[in-house]
C-alpha positions in Angstrom: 38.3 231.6 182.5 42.2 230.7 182.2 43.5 227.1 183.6 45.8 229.6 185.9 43.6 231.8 186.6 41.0 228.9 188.1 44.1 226.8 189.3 44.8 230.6 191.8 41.0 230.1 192.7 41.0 226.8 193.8 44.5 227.0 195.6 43.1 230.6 197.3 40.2 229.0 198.8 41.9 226.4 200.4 40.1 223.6 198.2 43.3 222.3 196.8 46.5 220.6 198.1 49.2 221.0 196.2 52.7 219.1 196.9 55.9 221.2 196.5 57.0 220.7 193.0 53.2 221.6 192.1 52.9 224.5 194.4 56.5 225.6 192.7 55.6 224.9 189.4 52.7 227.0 190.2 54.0 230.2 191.4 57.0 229.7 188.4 53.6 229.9 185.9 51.7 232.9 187.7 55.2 235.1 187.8 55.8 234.1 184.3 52.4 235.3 182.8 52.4 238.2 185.1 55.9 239.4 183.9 55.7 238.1 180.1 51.9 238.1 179.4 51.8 234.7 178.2 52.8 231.0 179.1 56.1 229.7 179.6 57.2 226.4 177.2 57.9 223.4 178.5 61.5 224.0 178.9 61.2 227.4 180.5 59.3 225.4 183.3 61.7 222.7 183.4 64.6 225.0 183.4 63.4 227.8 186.3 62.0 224.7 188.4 64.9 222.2 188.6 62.7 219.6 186.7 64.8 217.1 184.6 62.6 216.4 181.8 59.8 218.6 179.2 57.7 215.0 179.9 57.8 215.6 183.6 57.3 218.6 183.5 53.9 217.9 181.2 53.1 215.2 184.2 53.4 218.5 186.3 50.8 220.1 184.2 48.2 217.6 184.2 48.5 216.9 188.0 47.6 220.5 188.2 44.9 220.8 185.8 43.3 217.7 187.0 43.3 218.9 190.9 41.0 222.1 189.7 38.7 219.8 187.7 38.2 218.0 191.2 
C-alpha cells in the first residue's frame, strides 16, 4: 500500500489529526498524484503550499508519515 494512499486511510477514519499546513500539504499531494500520476518534488510542494523552504517541507513529510505509523 502507498504512504498516501494509507495517510487517506488514517485521516478518513478519523484516527489522525492533522494541523493545517499538514492537512494542506495533504490535499496538495492527493490532487497532485490524482492529476499527474506520480509525486510532486520537493519544490512543487513548497511552491503550491506557501512553504519557504524544500527542508521544511521534508519536516512536512515526516510529520505525516510518522502520524500513520502511530
Amino acid at each position: 500500500m502507498s504512504f498516501l494512499k494509507e495517510v487517506r486511510e488514517e485521516v478518513q477514519k478519523s484516527k489522525v489529526e492533522l494541523t493545517e499546513k499538514e492537512y494542506e500539504v495533504y490535499q496538495f499531494l492527493i490532487k497532485y498524484v490524482k492529476e499527474q500520476g506520480y509525486s510532486p518534488s520537493l519544490r512543487e510542494i513548497s511552491k503550491a503550499t506557501g512553504i519557504a523552504s524544500t527542508s521544511d517541507v521534508k519536516f512536512y513529510l515526516d510529520k505525516l508519515e510518522n502520524k500513520k505509523k502511530d
